[in-house]
N, CA, C and O atoms as CSV, one atom per row, in Angstrom:
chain,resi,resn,atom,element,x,y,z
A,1,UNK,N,N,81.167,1.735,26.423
A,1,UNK,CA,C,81.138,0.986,25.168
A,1,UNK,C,C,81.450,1.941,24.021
A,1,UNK,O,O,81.289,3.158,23.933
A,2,UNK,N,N,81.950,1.030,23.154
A,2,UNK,CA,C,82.804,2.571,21.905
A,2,UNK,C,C,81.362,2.373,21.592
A,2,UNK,O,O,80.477,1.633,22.021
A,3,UNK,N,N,81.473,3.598,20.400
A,3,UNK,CA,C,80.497,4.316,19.786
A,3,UNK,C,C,79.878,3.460,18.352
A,3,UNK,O,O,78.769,3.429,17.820
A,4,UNK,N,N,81.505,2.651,17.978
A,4,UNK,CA,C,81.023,1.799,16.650
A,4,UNK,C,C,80.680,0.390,16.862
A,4,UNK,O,O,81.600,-0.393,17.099
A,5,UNK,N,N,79.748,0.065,16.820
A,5,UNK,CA,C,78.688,-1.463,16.831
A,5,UNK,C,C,78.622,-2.242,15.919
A,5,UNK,O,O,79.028,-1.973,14.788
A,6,UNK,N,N,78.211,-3.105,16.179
A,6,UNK,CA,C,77.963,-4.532,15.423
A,6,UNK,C,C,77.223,-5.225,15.353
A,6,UNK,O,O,77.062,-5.787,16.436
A,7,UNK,N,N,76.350,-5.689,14.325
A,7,UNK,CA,C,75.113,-6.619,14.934
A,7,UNK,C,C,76.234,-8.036,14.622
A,7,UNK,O,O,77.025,-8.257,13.705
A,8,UNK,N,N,75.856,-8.809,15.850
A,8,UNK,CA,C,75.835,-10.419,16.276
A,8,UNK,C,C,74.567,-11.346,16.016
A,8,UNK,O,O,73.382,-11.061,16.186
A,9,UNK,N,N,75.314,-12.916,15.410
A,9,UNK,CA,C,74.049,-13.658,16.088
A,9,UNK,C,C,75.117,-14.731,16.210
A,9,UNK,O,O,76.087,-14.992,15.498
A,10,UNK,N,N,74.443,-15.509,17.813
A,10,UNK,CA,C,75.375,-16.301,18.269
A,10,UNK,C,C,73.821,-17.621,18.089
A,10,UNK,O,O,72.595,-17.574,18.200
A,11,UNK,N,N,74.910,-18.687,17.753
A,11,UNK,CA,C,73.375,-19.573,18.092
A,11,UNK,C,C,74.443,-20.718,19.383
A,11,UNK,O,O,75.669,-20.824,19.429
A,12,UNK,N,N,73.623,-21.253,20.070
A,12,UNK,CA,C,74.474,-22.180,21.201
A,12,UNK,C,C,73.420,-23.259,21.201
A,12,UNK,O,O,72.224,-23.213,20.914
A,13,UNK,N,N,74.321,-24.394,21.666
A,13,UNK,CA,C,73.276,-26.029,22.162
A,13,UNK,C,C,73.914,-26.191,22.960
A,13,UNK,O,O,75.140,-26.285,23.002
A,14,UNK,N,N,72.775,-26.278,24.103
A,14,UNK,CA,C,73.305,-26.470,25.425
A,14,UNK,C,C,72.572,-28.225,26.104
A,14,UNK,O,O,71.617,-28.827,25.613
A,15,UNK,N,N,73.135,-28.516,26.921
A,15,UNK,CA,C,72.779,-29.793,27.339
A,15,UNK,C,C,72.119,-30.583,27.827
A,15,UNK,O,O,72.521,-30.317,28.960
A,16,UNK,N,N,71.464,-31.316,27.984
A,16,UNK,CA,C,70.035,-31.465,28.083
A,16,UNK,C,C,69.840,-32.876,29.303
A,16,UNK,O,O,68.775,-33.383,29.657
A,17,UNK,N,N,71.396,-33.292,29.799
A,17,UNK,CA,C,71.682,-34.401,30.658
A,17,UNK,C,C,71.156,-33.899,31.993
A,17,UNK,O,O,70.837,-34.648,32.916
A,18,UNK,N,N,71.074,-32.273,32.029
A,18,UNK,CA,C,70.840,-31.888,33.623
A,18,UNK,C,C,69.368,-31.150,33.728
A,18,UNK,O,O,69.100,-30.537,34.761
A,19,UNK,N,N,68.139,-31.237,32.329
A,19,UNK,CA,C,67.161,-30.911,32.216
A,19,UNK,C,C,66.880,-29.015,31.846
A,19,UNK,O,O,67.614,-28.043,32.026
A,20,UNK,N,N,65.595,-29.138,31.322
A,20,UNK,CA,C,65.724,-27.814,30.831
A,20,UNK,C,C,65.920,-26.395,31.717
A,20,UNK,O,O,66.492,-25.353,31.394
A,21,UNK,N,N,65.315,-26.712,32.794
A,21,UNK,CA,C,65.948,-25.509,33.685
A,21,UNK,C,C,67.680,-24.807,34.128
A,21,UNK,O,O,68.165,-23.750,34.531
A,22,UNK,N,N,68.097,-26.110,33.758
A,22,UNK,CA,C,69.518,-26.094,33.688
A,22,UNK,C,C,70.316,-25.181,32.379
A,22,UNK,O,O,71.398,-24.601,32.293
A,23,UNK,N,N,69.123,-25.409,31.421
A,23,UNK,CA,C,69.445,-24.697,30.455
A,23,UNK,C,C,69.300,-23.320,30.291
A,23,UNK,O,O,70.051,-22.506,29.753
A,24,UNK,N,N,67.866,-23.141,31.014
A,24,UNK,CA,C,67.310,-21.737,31.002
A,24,UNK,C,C,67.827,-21.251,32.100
A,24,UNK,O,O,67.219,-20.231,32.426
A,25,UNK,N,N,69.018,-21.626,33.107
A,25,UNK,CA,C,69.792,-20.367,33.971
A,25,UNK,C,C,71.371,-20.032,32.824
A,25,UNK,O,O,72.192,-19.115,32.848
A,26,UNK,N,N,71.241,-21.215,31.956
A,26,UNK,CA,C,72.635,-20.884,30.757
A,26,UNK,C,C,72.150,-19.949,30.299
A,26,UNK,O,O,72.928,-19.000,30.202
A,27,UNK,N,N,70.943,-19.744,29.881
A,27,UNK,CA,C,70.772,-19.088,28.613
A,27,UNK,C,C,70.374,-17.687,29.568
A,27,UNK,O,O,70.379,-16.785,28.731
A,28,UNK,N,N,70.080,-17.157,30.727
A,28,UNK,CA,C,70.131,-16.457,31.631
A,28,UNK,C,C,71.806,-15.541,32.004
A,28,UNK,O,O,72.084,-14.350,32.146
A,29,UNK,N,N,72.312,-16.338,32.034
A,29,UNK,CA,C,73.695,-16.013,32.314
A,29,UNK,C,C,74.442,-15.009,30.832
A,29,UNK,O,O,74.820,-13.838,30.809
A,30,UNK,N,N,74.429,-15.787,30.020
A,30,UNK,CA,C,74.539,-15.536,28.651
A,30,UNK,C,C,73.924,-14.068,28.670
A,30,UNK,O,O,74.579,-13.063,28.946
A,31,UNK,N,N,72.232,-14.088,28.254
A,31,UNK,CA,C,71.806,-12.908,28.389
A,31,UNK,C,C,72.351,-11.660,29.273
A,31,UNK,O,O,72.504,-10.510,28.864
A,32,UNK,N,N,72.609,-12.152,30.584
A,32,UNK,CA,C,72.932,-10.748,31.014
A,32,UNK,C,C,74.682,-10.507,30.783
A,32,UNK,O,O,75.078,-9.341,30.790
A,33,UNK,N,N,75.325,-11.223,30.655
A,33,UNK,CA,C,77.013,-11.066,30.033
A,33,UNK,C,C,76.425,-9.961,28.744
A,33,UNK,O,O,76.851,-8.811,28.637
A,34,UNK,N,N,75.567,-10.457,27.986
A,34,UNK,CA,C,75.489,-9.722,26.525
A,34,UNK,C,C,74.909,-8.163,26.521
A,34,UNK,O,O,75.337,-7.229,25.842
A,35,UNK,N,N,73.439,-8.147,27.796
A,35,UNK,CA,C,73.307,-6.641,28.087
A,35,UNK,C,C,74.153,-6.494,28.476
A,35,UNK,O,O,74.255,-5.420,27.882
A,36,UNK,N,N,75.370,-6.568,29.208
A,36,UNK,CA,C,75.860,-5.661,29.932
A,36,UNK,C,C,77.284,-5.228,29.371
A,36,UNK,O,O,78.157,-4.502,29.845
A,37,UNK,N,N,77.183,-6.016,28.064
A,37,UNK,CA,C,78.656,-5.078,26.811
A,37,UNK,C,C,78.067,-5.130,26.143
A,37,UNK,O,O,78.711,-5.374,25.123
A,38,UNK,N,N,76.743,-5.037,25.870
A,38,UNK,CA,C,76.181,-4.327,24.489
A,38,UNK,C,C,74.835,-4.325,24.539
A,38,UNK,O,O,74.255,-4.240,25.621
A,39,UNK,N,N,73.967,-4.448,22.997
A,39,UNK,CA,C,72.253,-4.620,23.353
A,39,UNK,C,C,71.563,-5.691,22.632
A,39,UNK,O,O,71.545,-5.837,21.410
A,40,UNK,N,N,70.973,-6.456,23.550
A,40,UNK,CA,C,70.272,-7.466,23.248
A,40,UNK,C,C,69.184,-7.146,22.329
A,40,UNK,O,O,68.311,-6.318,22.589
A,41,UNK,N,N,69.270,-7.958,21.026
A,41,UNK,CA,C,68.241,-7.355,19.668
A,41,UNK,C,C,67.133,-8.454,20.079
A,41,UNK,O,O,66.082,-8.004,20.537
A,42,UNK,N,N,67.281,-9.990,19.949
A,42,UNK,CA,C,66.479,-10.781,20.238
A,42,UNK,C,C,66.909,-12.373,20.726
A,42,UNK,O,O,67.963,-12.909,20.384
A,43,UNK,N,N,66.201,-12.807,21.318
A,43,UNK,CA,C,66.225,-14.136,21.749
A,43,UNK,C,C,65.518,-15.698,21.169
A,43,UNK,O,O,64.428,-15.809,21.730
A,44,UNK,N,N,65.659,-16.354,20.673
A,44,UNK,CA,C,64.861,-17.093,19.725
A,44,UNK,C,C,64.979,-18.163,20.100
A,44,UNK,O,O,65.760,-18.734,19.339
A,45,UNK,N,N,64.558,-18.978,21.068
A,45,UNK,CA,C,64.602,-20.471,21.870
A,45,UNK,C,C,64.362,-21.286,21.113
A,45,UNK,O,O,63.166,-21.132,20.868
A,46,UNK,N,N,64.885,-22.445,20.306
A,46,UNK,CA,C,64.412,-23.322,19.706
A,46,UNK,C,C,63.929,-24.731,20.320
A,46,UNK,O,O,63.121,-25.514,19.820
A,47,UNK,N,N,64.878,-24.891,21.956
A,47,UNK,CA,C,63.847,-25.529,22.578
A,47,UNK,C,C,64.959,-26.902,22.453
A,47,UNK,O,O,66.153,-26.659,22.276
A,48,UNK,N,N,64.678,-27.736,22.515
A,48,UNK,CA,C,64.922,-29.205,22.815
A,48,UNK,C,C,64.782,-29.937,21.354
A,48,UNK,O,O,63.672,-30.257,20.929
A,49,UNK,N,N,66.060,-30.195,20.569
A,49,UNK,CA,C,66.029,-31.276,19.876
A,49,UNK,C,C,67.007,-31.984,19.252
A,49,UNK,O,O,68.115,-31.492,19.461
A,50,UNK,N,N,67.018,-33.080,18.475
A,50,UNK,CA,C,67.863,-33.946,18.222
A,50,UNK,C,C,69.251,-33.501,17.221
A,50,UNK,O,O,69.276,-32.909,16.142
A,51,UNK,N,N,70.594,-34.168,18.247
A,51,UNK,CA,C,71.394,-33.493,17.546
A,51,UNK,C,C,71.757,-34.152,16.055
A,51,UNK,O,O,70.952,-35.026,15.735
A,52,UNK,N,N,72.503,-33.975,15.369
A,52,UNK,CA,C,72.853,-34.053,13.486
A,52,UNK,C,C,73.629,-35.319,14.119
A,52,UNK,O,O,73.477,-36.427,13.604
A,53,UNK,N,N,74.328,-35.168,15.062
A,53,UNK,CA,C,75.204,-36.010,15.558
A,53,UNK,C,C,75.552,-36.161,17.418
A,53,UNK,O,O,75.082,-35.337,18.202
A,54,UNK,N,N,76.520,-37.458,17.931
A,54,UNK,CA,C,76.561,-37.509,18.624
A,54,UNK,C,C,77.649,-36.443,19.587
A,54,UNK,O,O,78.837,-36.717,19.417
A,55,UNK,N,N,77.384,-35.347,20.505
A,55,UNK,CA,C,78.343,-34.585,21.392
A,55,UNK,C,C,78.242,-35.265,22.482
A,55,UNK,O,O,77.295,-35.819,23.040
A,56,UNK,N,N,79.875,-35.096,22.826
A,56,UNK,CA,C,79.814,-36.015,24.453
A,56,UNK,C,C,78.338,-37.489,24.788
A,56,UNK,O,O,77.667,-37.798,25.773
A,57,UNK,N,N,78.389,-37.758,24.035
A,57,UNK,CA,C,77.564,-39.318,23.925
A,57,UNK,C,C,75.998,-38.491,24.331
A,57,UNK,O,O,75.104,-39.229,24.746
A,58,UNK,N,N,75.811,-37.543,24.252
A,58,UNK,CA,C,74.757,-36.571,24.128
A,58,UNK,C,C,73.800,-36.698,22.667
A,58,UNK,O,O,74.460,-36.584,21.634
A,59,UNK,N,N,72.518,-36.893,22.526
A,59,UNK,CA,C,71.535,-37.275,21.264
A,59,UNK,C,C,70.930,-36.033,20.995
A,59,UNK,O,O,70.810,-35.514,19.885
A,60,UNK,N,N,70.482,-35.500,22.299
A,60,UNK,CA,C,69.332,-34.093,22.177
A,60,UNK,C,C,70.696,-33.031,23.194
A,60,UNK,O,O,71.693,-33.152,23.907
A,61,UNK,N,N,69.597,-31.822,22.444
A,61,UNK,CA,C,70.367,-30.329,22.911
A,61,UNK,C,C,69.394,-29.168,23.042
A,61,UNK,O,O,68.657,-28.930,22.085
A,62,UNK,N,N,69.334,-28.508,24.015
A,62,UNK,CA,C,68.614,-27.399,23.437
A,62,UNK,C,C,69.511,-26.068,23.102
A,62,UNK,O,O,70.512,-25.550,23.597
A,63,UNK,N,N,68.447,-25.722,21.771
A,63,UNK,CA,C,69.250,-24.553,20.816
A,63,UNK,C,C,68.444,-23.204,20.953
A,63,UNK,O,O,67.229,-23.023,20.875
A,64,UNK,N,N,69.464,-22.315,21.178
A,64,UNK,CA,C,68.831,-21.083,21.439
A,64,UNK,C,C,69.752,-20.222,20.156
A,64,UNK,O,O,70.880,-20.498,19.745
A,65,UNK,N,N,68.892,-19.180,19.744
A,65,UNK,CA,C,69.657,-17.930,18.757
A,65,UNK,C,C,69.331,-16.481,19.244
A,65,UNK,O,O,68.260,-15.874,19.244
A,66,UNK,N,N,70.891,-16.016,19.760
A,66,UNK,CA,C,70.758,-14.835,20.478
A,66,UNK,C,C,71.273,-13.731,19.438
A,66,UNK,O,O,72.435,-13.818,19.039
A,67,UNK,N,N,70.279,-12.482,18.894
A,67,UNK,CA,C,71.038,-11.609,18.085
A,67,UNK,C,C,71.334,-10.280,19.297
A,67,UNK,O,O,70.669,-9.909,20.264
A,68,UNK,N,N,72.299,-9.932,18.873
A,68,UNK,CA,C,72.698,-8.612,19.694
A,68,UNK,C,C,73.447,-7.343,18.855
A,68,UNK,O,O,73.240,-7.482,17.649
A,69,UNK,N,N,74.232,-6.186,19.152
A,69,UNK,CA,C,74.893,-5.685,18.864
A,69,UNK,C,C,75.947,-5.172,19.777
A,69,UNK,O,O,75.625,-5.326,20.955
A,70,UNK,N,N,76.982,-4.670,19.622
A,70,UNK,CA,C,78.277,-4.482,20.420
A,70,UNK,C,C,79.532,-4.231,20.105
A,70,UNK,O,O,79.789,-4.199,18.902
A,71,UNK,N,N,80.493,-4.019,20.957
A,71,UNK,CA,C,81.782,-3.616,20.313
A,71,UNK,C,C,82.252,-4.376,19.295
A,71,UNK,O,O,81.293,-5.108,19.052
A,72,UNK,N,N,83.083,-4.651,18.582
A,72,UNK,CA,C,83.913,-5.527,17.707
A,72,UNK,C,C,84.838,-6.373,18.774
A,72,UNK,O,O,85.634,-7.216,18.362
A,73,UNK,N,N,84.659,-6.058,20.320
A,73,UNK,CA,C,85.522,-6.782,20.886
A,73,UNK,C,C,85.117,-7.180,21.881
A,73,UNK,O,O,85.859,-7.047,22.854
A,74,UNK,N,N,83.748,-7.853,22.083
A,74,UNK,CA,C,82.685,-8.478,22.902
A,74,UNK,C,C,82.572,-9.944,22.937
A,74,UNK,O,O,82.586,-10.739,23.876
A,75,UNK,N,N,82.444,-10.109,21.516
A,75,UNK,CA,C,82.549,-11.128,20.683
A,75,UNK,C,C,83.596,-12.255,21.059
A,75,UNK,O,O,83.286,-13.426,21.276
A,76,UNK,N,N,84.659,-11.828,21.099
A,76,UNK,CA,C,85.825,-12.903,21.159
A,76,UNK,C,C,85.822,-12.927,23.023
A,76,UNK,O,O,86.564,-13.714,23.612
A,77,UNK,N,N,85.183,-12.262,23.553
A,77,UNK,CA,C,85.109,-12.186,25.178
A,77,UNK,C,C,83.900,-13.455,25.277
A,77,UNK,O,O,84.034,-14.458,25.977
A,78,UNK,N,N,83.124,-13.259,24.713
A,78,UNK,CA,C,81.863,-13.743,24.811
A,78,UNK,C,C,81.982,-15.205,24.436
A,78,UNK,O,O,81.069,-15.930,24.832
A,79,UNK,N,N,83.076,-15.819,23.656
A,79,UNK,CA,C,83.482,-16.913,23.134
A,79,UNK,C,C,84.645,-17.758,24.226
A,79,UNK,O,O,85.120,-18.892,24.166
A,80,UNK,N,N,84.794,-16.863,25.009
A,80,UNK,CA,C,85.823,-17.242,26.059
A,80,UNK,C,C,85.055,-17.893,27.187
A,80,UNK,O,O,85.399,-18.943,27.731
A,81,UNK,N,N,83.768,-17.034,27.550
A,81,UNK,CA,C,83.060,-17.547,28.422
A,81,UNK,C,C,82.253,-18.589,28.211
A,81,UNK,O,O,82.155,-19.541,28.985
A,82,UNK,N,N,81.679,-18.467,27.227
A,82,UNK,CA,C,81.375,-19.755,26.436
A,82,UNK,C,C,81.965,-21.286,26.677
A,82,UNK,O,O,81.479,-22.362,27.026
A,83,UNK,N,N,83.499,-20.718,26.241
A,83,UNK,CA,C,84.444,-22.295,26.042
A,83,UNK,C,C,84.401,-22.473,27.621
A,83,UNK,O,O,84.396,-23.686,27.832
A,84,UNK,N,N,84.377,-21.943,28.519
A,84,UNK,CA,C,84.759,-22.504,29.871
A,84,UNK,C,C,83.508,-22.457,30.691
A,84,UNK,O,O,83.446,-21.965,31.818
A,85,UNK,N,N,82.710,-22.898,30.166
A,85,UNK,CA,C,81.290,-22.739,31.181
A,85,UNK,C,C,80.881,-24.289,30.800
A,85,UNK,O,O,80.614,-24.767,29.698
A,86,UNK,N,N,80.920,-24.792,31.864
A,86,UNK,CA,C,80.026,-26.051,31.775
A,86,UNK,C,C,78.612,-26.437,31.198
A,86,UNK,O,O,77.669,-25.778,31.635
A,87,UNK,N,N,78.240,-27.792,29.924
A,87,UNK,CA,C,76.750,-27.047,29.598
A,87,UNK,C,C,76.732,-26.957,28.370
A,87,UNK,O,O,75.946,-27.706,27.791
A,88,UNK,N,N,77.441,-26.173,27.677
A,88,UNK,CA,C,77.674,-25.801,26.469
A,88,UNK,C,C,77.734,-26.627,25.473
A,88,UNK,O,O,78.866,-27.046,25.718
A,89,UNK,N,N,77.458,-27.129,24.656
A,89,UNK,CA,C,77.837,-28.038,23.341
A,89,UNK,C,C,78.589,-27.790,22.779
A,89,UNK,O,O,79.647,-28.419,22.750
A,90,UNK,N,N,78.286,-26.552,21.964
A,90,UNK,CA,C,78.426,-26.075,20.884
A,90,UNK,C,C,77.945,-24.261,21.020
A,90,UNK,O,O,77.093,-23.820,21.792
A,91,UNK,N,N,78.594,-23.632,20.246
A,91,UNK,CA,C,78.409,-21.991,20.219
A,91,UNK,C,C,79.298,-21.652,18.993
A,91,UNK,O,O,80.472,-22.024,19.005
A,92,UNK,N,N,78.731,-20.870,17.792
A,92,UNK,CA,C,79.117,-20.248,16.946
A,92,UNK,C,C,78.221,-18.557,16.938
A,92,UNK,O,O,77.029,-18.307,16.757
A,93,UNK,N,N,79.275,-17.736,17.186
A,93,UNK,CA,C,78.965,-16.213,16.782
A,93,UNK,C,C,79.665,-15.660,15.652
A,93,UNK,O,O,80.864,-15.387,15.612
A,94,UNK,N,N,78.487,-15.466,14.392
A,94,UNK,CA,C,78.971,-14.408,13.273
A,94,UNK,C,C,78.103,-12.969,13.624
A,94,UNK,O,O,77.119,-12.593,14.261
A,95,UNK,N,N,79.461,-12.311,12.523
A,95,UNK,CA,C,78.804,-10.876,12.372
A,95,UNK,C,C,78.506,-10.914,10.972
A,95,UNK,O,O,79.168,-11.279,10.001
A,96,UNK,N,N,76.927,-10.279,11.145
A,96,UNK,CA,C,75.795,-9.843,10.410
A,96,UNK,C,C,76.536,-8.651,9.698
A,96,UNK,O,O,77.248,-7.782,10.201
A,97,UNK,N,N,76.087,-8.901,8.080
A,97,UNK,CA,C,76.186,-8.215,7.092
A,97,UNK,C,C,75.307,-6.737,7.170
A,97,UNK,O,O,74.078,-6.756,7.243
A,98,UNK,N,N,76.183,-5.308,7.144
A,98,UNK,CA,C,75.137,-4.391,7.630
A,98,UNK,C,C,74.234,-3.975,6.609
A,98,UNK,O,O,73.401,-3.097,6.832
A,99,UNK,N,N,74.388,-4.817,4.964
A,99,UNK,CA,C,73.140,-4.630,4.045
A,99,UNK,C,C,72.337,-5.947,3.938
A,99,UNK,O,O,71.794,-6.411,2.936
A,100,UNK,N,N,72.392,-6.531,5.411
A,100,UNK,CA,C,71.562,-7.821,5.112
A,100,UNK,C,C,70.186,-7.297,5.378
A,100,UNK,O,O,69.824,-6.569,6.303
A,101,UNK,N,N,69.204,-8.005,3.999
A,101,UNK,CA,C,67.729,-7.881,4.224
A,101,UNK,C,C,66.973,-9.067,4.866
A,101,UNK,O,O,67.114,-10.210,4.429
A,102,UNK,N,N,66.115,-8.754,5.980
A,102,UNK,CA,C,65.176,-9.757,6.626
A,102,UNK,C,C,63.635,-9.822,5.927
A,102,UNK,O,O,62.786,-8.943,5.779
A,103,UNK,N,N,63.652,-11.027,5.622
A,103,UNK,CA,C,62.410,-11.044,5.010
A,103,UNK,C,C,61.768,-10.906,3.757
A,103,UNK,O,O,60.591,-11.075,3.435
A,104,UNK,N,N,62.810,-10.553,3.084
A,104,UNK,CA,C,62.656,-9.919,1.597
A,104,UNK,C,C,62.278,-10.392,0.644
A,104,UNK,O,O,62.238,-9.737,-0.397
């Protein structure tokens, strides 16, 4: 892995037609794709709930927010696997501002 990093946060809604365990081997899979090109900062499960709108005739989702750090070229890998994995709703990854304050 190069030397220059990035903090990530990806948030994903995953699907909730095949129950939550179904979700928690997604969000399993995910995790170890992300250790293993970069470092997992944190995991933040939001769990099961109603979407803003209707996906694939889908009402509920569960939403997870994964922060990490990594190459500048993980990211667009990580969005690939994403689009072709069954499950998925929805997935948006930005990169974090490196004078962003938490909590302030």
């Amino acid at each position: 892995m190069s030397a220059l990093t990035n903090n990530y946060e990806t948030m994903m809604v995953f699907t909730m037609t095949k129950g939550e365990e179904y979700a928690a081997e997604l969000l399993e899979r995910f995790k170890s794709l992300i250790e293993e090109n970069g470092t997992l900062e944190s995991i933040d499960e939001w769990g099961k709930r109603k979407l803003a709108y209707l996906i694939n005739d889908e009402t509920d989702g569960y939403y997870v927010l994964i922060n990490f750090s990594s190459n500048h070229e993980f990211p667009a890998e990580l969005d690939r696997v994403v689009n072709i994995t069954d499950g998925v709703l929805r997935s948006l990854t930005i990169k974090k501002d490196e004078g962003e304050v938490k909590d302030a």
